[in-house]
C-alpha positions in Angstrom: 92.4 5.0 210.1 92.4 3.3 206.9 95.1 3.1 204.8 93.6 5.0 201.5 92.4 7.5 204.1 95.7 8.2 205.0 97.2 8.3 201.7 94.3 11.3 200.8 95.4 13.0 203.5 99.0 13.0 202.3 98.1 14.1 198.8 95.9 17.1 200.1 99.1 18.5 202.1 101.8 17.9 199.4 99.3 19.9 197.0 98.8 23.1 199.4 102.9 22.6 199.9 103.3 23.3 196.1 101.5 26.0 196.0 102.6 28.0 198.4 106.3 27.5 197.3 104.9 28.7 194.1 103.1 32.1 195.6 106.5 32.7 197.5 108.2 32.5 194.3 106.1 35.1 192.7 107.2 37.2 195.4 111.4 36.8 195.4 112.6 40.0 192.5 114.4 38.7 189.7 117.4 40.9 188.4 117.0 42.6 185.6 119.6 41.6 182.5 120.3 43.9 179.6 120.2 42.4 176.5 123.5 42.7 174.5 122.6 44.2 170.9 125.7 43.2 168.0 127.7 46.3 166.8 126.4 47.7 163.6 128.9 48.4 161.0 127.9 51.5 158.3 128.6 50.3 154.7 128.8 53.1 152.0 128.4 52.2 148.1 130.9 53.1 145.6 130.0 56.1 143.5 131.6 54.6 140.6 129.1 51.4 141.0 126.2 53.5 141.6 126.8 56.0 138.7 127.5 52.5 136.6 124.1 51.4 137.7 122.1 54.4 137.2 123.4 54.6 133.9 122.4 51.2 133.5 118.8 50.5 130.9 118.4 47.7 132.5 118.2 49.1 135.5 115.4 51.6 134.2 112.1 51.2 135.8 110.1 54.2 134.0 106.6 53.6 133.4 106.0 55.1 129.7 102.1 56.5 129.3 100.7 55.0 126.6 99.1 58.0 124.0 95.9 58.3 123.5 94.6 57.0 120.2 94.0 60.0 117.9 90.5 60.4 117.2 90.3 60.3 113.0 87.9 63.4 111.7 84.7 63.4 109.9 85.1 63.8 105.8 83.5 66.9 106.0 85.6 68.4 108.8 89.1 66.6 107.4 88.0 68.3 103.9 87.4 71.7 105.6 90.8 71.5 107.4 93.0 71.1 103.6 91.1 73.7 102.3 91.9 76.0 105.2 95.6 75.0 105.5 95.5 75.0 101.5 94.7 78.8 101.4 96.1 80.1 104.6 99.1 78.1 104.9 100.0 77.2 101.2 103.7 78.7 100.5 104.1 80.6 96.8 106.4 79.3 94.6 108.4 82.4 93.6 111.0 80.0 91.3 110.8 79.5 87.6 107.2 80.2 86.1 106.0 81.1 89.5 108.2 84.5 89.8 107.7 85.3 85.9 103.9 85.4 86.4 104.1 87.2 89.8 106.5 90.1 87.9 104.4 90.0 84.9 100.8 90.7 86.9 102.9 93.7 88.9 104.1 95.2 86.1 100.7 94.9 84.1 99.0 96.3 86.9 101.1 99.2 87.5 100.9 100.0 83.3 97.6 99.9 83.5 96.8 102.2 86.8 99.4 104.7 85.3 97.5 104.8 81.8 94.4 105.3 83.2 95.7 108.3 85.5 97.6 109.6 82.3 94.1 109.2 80.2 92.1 111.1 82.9 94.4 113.8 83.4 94.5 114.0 79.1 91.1 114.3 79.0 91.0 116.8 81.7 94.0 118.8 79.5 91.9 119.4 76.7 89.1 120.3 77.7 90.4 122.6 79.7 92.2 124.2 76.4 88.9 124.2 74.6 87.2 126.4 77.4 90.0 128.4 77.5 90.4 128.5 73.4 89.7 132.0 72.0 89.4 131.3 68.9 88.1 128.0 66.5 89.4 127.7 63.3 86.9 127.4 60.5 89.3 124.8 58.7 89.2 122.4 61.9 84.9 122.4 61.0 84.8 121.4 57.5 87.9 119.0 57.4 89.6 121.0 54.4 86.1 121.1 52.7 84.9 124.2 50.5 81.5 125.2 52.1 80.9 127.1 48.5 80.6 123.9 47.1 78.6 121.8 49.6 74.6 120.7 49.4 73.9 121.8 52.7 70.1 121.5 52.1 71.0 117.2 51.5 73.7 117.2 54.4 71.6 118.5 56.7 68.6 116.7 56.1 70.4 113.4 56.2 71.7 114.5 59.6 68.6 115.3 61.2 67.1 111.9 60.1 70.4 110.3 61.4 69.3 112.1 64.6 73.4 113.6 64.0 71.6 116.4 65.8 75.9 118.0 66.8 76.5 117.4 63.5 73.3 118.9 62.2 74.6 122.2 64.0 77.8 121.9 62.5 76.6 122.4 58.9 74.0 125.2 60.0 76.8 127.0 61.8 78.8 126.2 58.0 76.0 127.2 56.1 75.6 130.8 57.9 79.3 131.8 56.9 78.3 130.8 53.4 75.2 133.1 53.7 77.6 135.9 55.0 80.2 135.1 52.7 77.6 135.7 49.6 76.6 138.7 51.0 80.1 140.5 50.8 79.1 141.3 54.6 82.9 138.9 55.4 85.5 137.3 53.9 85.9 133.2 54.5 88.7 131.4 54.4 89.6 128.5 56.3 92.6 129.6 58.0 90.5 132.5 59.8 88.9 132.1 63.3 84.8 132.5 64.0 85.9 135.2 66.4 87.8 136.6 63.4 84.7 136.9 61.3 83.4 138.6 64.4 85.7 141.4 64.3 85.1 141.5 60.5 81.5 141.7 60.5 80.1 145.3 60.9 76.0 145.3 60.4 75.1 145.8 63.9 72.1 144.3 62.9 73.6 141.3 62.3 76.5 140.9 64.4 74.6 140.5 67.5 73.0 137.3 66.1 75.7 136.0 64.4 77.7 136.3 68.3 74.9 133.9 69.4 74.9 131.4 66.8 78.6 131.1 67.0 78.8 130.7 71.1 75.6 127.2 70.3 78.0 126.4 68.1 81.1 126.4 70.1 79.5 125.1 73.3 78.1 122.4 71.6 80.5 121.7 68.8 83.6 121.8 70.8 82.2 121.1 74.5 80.7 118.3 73.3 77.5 119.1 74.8 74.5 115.9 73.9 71.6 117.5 71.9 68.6 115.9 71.6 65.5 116.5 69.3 64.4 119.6 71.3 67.7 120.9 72.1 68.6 121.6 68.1 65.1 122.6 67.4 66.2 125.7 69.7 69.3 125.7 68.3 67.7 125.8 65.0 65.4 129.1 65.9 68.7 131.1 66.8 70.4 130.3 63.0 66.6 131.1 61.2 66.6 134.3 63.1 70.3 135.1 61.9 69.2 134.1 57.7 66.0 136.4 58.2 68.4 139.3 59.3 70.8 138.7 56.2 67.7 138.6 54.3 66.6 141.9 55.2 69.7 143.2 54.5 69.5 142.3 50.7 66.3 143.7 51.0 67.6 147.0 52.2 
C-alpha cells in the first residue's frame, strides 16, 4: 500500500471521528442559567420643579391656529350693512340740542292732538245749541242793521248773481218781517225772536206760511245747510206764496 493511499485513508477516519463527537454533543443537556436583571430604582420628580416648569413659556409647546383671513365685502353689500346698522343700531343723542328737540316735537304733538279734539268737540257744542235753540234773534240776522231802511230789491239781486244763494235767503226771510211789519200785522224790533213774531202774528191766513218760511230760514240760515241754484229757487216759491197772502190781506 502506497504511502498517499494510506494517508487518505487516515484523513477519511479522523473526519467521520469529528463528527460524531459533534452529534454526541448535540445530545449531552446543557443547564439552564438565569440571567441576573440590575435592580431598578423608582425616581419621583419634585413638585416644586415640575410646577416651576409648567409654569415655564419656554416650556410651552401650544400650536396656535392661525385665523382665517376675513373675506372683505362687496361695495354694495358693505354699503347695505351701514345703512342697516345706521338705522337699527344708531343710539339718540338725548344731550344738549338732541333732548330740546325731542321735548319740543312731544310737546307740539300733544298741543296739537288736544286742539284738534277740543275743536271737534266745539264744533259738535254748537251745533248742538242751534238744533236745540228755540228761539233766533232777529238782531243776530241783520248785524244791528234797520231792515226799514235797506234796498232789498239791490241786496238781493247782487246775492243771487254772487250765487250768495244762504245769503240770498237771509234778506228774503228780512224782507218778509218788513212786509209784516208795514202791514201793522207785528211789531219788529231786533231784540225779539222769529218765534216771537210767531206768537204775535194772528191772521191764520198768514201765520201758517210765515211758520214755513221761518223753519227754510232757520234750517238753512243757522244749520248751515249748502243751497244751490235749485234749492233757493224752492226756497224762493215758499216767501212768494207768503207776500201774495199779505197782499190779499191789504186787499181785504
Amino acid at each position: 500500500m502506497s504511502m498517499q493511499k494510506k494517508s487518505n485513508i487516515r484523513r477519511n477516519c479522523l473526519t467521520r471521528h469529528l463528527w460524531l463527537l459533534l452529534l454526541l454533543a448535540s445530545w449531552v443537556p446543557v443547564p439552564q442559567v438565569r440571567a441576573q436583571s440590575p435592580k431598578v430604582e423608582i425616581r419621583h420628580f419634585d413638585p416644586a420643579k415640575l410646577d416651576r416648569f409648567r409654569n415655564d413659556p419656554r416650556f410651552q409647546y401650544r400650536r396656535d391656529t392661525p385665523k382665517p383671513p376675513k373675506k372683505r365685502p362687496k361695495r354694495k353689500e358693505k354699503r347695505e350693512k351701514q345703512v342697516n346698522h345706521r338705522v337699527y343700531h344708531s343710539p339718540i343723542d338725548l344731550s344738549g340740542i338732541g333732548k330740546v328737540i325731542l321735548w319740543i316735537l312731544i310737546i307740539g304733538g300733544g298741543v296739537f292732538l288736544i286742539s284738534q279734539v277740543l275743536k271737534v268737540r266745539f264744533r259738535k257744542l254748537l251745533k248742538k245749541k242751534s238744533d236745540e235753540a228755540e228761539v233766533v234773534y232777529v238782531g243776530e240776522l241783520e248785524d244791528e242793521v234797520d231792515i226799514r231802511s235797506m234796498e232789498f230789491e239791490s241786496l238781493l239781486d247782487r246775492a243771487i248773481r254772487e250765487q250768495r244763494f244762504r245769503y240770498a235767503v237771509r234778506l228774503l226771510y228780512l224782507q218778509s218781517l218788513r212786509q209784516l211789519t208795514e202791514r201793522g200785522l207785528i211789531s219788529w224790533r231786533q231784540e225779539k225772536t222769529n218765534h216771537q213774531y210767531l206768537r204775535e202774528l194772528g191772521n191764520a191766513f198768514i201765520r201758517p206760511k210765515f211758520s214755513e218760511v221761518t223753519f227754510l230760514f232757520e234750517y238753512i240760515w243757522y244749520g248751515e245747510f249748502p243751497v244751490d241754484k235749485d234749492h233757493f229757487n224752492a226756497a224762493r216759491a215758499s216767501f212768494i206764496q207768503l207776500e201774495q197772502a199779505i197782499r190779499k190781506t191789504d186787499a181785504g
